[in-house]
N, C-alpha and C positions, 0 to 999 in steps of 0.2 A: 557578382550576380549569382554564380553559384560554384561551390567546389563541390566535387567528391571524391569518395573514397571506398576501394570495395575490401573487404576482408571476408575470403572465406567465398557465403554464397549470401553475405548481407551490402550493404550499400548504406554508406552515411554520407547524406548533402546536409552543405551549409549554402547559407545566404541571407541575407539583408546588407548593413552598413555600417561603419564606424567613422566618426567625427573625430581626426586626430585631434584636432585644435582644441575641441571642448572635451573630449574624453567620453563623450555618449555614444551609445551604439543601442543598434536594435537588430538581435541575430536569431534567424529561424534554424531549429537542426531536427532533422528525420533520421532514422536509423531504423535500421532491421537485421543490424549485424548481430552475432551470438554472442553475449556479454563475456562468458570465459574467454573466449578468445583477448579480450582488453585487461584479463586478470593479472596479466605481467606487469601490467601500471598504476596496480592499486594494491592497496597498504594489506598485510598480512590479517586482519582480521575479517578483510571483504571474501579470502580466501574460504574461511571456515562459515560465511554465511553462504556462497557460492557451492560447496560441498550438502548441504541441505536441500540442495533444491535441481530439481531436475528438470530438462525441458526440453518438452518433444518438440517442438519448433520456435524458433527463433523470437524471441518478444521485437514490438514492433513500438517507440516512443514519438513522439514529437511536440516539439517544447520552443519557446520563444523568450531571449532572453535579452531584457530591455536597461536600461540605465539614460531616461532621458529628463531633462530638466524638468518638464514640465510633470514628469512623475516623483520628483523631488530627488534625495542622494543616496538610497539605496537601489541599487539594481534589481529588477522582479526577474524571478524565473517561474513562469506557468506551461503550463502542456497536460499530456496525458501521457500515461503505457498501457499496453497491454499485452496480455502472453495468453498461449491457449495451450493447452496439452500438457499438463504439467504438474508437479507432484512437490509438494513441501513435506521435510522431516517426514517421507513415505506417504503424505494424506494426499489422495486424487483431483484434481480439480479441472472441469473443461475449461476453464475461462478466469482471469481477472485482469480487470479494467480497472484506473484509479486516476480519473484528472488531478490537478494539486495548484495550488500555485505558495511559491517559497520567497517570503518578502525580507529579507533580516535574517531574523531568528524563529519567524512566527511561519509555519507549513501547516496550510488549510487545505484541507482533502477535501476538493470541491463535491466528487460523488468517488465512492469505491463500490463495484460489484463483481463479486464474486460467486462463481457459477459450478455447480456441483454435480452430482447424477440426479440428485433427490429433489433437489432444490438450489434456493440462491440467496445469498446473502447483501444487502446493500446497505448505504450507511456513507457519514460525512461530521467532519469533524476540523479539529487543530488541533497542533500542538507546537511546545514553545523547547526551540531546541537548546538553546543555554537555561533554560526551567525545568525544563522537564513538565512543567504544567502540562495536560490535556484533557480535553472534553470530548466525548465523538459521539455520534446515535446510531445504533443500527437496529434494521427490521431482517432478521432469521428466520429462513425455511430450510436451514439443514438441520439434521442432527447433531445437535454439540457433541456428542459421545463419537463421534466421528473425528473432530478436532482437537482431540484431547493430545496429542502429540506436540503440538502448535502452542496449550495455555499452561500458563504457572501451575505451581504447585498446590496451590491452595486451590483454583480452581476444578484441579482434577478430581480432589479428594471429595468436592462436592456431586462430581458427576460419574466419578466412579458407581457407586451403586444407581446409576437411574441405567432403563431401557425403555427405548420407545418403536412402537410396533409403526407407525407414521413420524415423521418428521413436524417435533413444536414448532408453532410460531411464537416469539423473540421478540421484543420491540423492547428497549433496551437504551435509558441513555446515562453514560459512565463519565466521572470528571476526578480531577485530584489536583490537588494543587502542592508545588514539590514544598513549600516555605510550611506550608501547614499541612502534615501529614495526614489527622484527624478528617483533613475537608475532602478527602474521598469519599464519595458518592456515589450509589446507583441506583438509579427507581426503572423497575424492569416489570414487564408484563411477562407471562408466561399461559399460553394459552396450549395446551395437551389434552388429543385421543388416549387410545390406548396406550398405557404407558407400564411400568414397575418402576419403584423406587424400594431397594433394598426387598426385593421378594415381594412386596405389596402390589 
């Protein structure tokens, strides 16, 4: 009916049920425990993305994870997180939220947003984790020159010389396909105030 467990000043419950005979189950789990603290049980590169990121109060997840016949033989894992107070590679953020559900191989971000001083970012997408394929859309009211810490190389070099006096708005939707490198795509709106691009 329900376990728990506290670690720290967070609390993770589980509950729903498992069919030993058939092998199906359907399990609710909440948490608001500090994810470092579970770092001792996860693989050495979770470390170095864990070292990135910083966080004022404890992210809070809950996610349901089903495996029943009549959903066929892969098990779905759906839910949301979200964290508030918190800093990536140094960059500030109030808030990010991100439902998902994870079918296979296939993680569709049902909504993500993300919330900033200036503004907020939201957007939804997939992507295919043995592919690498993904599509996603988002609509931006931050300054991207803000998140320059966070993007690729190539992306920086294009946002290195821009300033913006207001925060653009972004509408933006990106795909690539891993088999055919060429099929990367983006058709993006860009709507700027005041702005400079290289002195101009």
């Amino acid at each position: 009916r329900q376990a728990e467990a506290r670690l720290g000043r967070g609390l993770l419950t589980v509950a729903g049920h498992y069919d030993l005979q058939r092998g199906a189950f359907d399990l609710q789990v909440t948490s608001d425990i500090d994810p470092k603290s579970l770092l001792v049980f996860a693989p050495p590169e979770a470390h170095d993305l864990a070292a990135q990121v910083h966080l004022g109060r404890n992210p809070r997840f809950e996610v349901r994870y089903r495996l029943l016949p009549e959903l066929g033989t892969i098990p779905t894992l759906e839910g949301w997180i979200e964290a508030r107070d918190l800093k990536v590679r140094g960059v500030p953020f109030r808030g990010v939220r991100v439902a998902f559900e994870l079918h296979g191989p296939e993680l569709t971000i049902r909504e993500a947003v993300l919330t900033a001083a200036e503004g907020k970012l939201t957007g939804f997408g997939r992507y295919h984790l043995e592919s690498s394929d993904f599509s996603y859309h988002i609509d931006s009211r931050i300054d991207p020159t803000r998140l320059m810490p966070l993007l690729g190389p190539g992306v920086r070099r294009i946002l290195e010389p821009a300033a913006f006096v207001t925060p653009p708005h972004v509408v933006a939707d990106v795909r690539a396909d891993f088999v055919d490198p060429d099929n990367f795509a983006y058709d993006a709106v860009v709507t700027a105030g005041r702005c400079r691009y290289r002195g101009v």
